[in-house]
N, C-alpha and C positions, 0 to 999 in steps of 0.2 A: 600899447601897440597901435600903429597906424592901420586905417581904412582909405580904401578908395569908391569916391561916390562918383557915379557918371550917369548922365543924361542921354539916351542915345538917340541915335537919329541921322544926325551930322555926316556929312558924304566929308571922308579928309583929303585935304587939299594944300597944296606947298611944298617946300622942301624942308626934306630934315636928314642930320649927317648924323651919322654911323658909328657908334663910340668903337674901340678896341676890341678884342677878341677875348673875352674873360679865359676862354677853353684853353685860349693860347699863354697867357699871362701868365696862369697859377704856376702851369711845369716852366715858366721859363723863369721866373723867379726862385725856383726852388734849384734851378739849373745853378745858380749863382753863388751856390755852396762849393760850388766844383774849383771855383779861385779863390787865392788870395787876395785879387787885386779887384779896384773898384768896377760897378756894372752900372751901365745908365739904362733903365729897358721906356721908351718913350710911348706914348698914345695907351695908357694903361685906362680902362675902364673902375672908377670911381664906384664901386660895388661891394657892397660887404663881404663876399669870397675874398677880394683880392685886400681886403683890411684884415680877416680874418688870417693869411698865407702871410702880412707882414708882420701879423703878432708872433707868429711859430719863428719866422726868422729872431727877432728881438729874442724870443725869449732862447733859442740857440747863441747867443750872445752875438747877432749880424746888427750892425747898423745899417737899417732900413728907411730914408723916408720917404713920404709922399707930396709933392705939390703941383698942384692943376693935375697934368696927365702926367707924370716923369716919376719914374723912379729912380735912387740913387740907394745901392748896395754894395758894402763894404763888409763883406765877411772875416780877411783878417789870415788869423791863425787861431782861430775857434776853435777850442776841440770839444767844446760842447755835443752829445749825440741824444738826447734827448727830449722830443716832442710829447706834451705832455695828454691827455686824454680831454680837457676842460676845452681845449683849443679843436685838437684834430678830430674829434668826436660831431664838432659841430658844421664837418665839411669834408666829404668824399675826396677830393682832390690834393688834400694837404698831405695825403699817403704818397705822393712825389718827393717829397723830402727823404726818403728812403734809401734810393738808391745813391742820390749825392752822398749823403751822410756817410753810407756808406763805404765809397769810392773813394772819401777827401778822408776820412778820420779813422778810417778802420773797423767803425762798429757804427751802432746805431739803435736807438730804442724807441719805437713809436707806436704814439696805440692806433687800437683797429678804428678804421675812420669811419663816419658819421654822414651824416646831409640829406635828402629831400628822402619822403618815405616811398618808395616807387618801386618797391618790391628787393630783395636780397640780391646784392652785388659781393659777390666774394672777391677777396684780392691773391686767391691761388695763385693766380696765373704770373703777379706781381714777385709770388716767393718761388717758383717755380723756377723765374726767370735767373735771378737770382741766385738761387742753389746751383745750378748749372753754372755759372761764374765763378762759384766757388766759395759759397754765402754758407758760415754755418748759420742754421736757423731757431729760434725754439719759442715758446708762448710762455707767457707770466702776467698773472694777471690782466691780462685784456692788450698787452701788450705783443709786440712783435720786436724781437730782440736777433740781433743781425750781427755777424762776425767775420772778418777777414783779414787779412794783412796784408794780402794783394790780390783783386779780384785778375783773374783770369777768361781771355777770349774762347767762348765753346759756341756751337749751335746750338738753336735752338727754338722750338719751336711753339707759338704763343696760343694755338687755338684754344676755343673755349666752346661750352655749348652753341652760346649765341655769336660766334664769329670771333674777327682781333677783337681786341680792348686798348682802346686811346690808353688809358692811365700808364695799364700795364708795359705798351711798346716805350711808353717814351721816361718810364721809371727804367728799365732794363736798360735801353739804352742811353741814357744819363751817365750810370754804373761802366757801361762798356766804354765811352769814353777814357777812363783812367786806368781800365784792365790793361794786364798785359796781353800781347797777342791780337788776334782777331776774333770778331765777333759779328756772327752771322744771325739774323733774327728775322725767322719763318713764319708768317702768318701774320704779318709787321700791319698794324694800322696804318693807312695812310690819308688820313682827314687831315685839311689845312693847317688845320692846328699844329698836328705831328711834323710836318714837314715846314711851319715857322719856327719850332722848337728846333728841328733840325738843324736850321739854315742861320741861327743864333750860337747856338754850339759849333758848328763850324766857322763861324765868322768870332770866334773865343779860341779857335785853333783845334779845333775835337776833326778829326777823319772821317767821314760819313759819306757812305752813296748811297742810293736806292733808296731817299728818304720819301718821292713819291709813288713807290711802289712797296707791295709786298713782301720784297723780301730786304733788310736795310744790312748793310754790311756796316762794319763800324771797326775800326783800326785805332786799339788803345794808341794813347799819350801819357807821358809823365806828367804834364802840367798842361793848365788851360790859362789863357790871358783874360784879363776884364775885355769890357763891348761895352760899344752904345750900338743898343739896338732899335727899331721902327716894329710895335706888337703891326698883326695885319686886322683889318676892321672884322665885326662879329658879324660873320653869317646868319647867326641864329638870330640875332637880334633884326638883320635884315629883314630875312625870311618871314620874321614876327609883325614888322609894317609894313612887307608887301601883303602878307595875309590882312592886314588891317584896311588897306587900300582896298583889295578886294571886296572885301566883304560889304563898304559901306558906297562902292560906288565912286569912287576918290580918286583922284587924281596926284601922285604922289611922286615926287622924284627923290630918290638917295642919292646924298652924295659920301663919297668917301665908303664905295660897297665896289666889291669883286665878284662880277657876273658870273667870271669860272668859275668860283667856287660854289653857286645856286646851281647847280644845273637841271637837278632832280625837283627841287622847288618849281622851277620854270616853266619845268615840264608839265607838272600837273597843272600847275597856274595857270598854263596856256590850255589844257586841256578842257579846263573849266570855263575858258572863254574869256579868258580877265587878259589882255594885254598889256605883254610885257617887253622896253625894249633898253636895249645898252645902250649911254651916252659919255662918252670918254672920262671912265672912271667912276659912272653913276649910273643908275637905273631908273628909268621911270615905269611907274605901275600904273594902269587905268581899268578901273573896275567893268563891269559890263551888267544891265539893268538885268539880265538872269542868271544866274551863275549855275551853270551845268553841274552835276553830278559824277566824279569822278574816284574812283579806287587808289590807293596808294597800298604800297608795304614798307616799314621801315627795314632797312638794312646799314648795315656799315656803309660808310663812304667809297664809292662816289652815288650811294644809294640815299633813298627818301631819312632824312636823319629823323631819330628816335624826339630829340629837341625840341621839333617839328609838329611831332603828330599829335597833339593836344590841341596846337593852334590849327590847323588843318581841319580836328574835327569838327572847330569853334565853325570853319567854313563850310562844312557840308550841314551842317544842321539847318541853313538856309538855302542850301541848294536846291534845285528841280529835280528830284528824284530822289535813287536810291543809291547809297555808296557804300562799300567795306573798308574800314581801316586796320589793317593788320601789322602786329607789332611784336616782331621778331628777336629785337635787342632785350630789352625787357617786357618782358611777354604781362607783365603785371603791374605793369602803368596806366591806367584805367580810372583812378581815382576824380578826375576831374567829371566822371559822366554822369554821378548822380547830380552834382550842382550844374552842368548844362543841362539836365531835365527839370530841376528845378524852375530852369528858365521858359521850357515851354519847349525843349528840343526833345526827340521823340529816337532815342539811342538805346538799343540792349546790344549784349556783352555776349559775344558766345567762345568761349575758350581764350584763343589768343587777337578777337576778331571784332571788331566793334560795327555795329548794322546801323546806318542811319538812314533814317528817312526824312525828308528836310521839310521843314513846316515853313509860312510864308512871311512868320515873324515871330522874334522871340519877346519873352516878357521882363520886363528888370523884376528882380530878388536880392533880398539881401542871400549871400552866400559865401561861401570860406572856401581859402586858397589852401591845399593841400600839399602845392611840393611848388616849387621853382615855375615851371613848364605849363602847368595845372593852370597856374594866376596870372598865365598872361594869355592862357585862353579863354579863364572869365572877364579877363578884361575887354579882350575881341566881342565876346557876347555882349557885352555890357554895352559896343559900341552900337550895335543896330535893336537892340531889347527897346519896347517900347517902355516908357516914363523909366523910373531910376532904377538902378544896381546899386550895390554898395557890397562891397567888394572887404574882408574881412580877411586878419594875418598877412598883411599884404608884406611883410617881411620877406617871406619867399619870395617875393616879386624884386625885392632890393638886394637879392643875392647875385643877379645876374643880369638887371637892365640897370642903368644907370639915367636917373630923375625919366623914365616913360613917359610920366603923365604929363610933364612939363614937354616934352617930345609931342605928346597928342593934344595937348593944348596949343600948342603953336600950331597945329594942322587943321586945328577950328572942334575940336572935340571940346564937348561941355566936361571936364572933369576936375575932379580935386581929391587932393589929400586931409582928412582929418585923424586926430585921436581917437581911438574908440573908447568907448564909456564905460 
């Protein structure tokens, strides 16, 4: 296993461009079950999710590769329906293959998926959608075993405790594409993601409206054609080196980021005092020598995303005062607090509600990355921690940022990658 060691200090400074949308990438590859005919899906983020989503394809018998950023997929006339546990176990998202499989082959066998530990995500809402289409459904061994011979257009309605569910809207709808009839889907996610997945599947020939709103209608098809398609750039990873910029003081421009889709980021950004401004297709961030104190809640989009608020905390723990961070999606994401107190940040936890109080500098520690989100708020830390961090599993870090460090080293950060011992 790799570690990341960093020196902090360093105000970032420079530009750095914005890989692909990983959020967007996984359902839009899994989308590509839905034809026979070739798919190019372009600007794909370089991530171990998106290696891990081309082994499920391969082993569904798709010809999948990868070079530089391009993908190129040839599904065929597969009729393979079976994703095996070794694979989707080690990634929450590969439960997208689901409904294609579904939709294209008539059945489908997947097991229950996998990925960062951040509290129980069920995928009811996933089978719900489903059965209502006309899915028989049943469990076997760990498995989720799916059946139909033509899915059919119904209503239907997605909520769940904590709101829509990305996964779930854009597995349902995937499915709906090749049903017969119409399909109405209530309570419909609509994060960028969901609505490049959309706008992919329609430009494949799929009938879709209301893909940026709530409610998405969707008008089965007999068939879908291959695409080349353009993923849209990663918000999260955005939002993760404007928080970077912030916090140390820095001066940073993004290129290749979409301002509309930060809005809620921006918000607080600006709340905090940190100036933030759009530059035709880029954004520049410039930190501010106090960074205010400010409250967030995470919610569905167009709200503070869940992504987010790890790195956000990583920012108030040096902020001038006192802040709440409340988190609503998964209310037991939390894991990252005991290693940012580790560091010298001064965070208790009260139900779904995190209290900081912001100290006037943190300290480097060695410490461990606990899920995706987690490790690139230690990383944040790590960038204004006085003397070294070293930053431990940083594998969850390479599930979803593509070479970071190499990204914060070019922006003047002391870091590096080694083996751990």
């Amino acid at each position: 296993m790799d570690k990341l060691i960093i020196e902090g200090g360093q105000p970032l400074t420079g530009d750095v461009t914005i890989s692909g949308a990983k959020n967007a990438t996984l359902p839009m590859l899994a989308a590509t079950l839905l034809t026979d005919e070739r798919c190019v899906i372009r600007n794909v983020p370089r991530v171990t999710d998106v290696m891990t989503m081309l082994k499920i394809l391969r082993m569904l018998d798709v010809k999948a590769s990868l070079e530089h950023h391009e993908v190129i997929v040839e599904a065929g006339r597969s009729k393979k329906h079976v994703a095996p546990y070794r694979l989707v176990s080690t990634m929450r998202a590969s439960v997208c293959v689901l409904g294609p499989l579904l939709a294209k082959t008539g059945k489908a066998r997947v097991s229950l998926p996998g990925g960062c530990v951040i509290g129980p995500r069920p995928i009811d809402l996933h089978l719900k959608g489903l059965a209502a289409l006309g899915a028989k459904l049943s469990m076997e061994h760990g498995d989720v075993i799916a059946e139909a011979k033509r899915l059919k257009g119904a209503r239907i309605y997605l909520g769940g405790a904590f709101g829509s569910s990305v996964l779930a809207t854009v597995n349902v709808m995937m499915a709906a594409t090749l049903a017969e009839g119409q399909t109405i889907i209530e309570n419909a996610a609509c994060e960028p993601e969901v609505v490049d997945l959309a706008n992919c599947l329609v430009k494949m020939g799929a009938k879709i409206r209301g893909q940026k709103t709530h409610v998405i209608e969707v008008e089965g098809v007999k068939r879908l054609q291959g695409v080349d398609y353009t993923v849209i750039p990663d918000r999260i990873e955005a939002g993760t080196l404007m928080i970077a910029a912030a916090m140390t003081g820095g001066d940073v421009t993004l290129q290749h980021t979409r301002y509309e889709d930060l809005g809620a980021v921006i918000d607080r950004l600006t709340a905090a005092g940190v100036g933030v401004e759009e530059r035709n297709g880029s954004v520049r961030v410039r930190g501010t020598r106090t960074i205010r104190s400010v409250d967030a809640t995470t919610l569905p989009y167009p709200g503070f995303p869940t992504d987010l608020q790890a790195q956000m905390m990583a920012l108030m723990t040096v902020s001038d005062g006192l802040s709440v961070i409340t988190e609503k999606v998964y209310p037991e994401r939390f894991m990252h607090i005991a290693e940012l107190n580790r560091m010298g940040a001064a965070i208790m936890l009260e139900g779904a509600s995190a209290i900081i109080k912001g100290v006037p500098r943190l300290s480097g520690a060695p410490v461990m990355a606990s899920d995706l989100r987690a490790s690139a708020a230690l990383v944040l830390a790590g960038l204004v921690a006085k003397k070294r961090t070293d930053i431990s599993r940083v594998y969850h870090l390479d599930r979803g940022y593509e070479r970071l460090e190499e990204k914060l080293e070019r922006l003047g950060v002391r870091i590096r990658r080694e083996r751990e011992e």
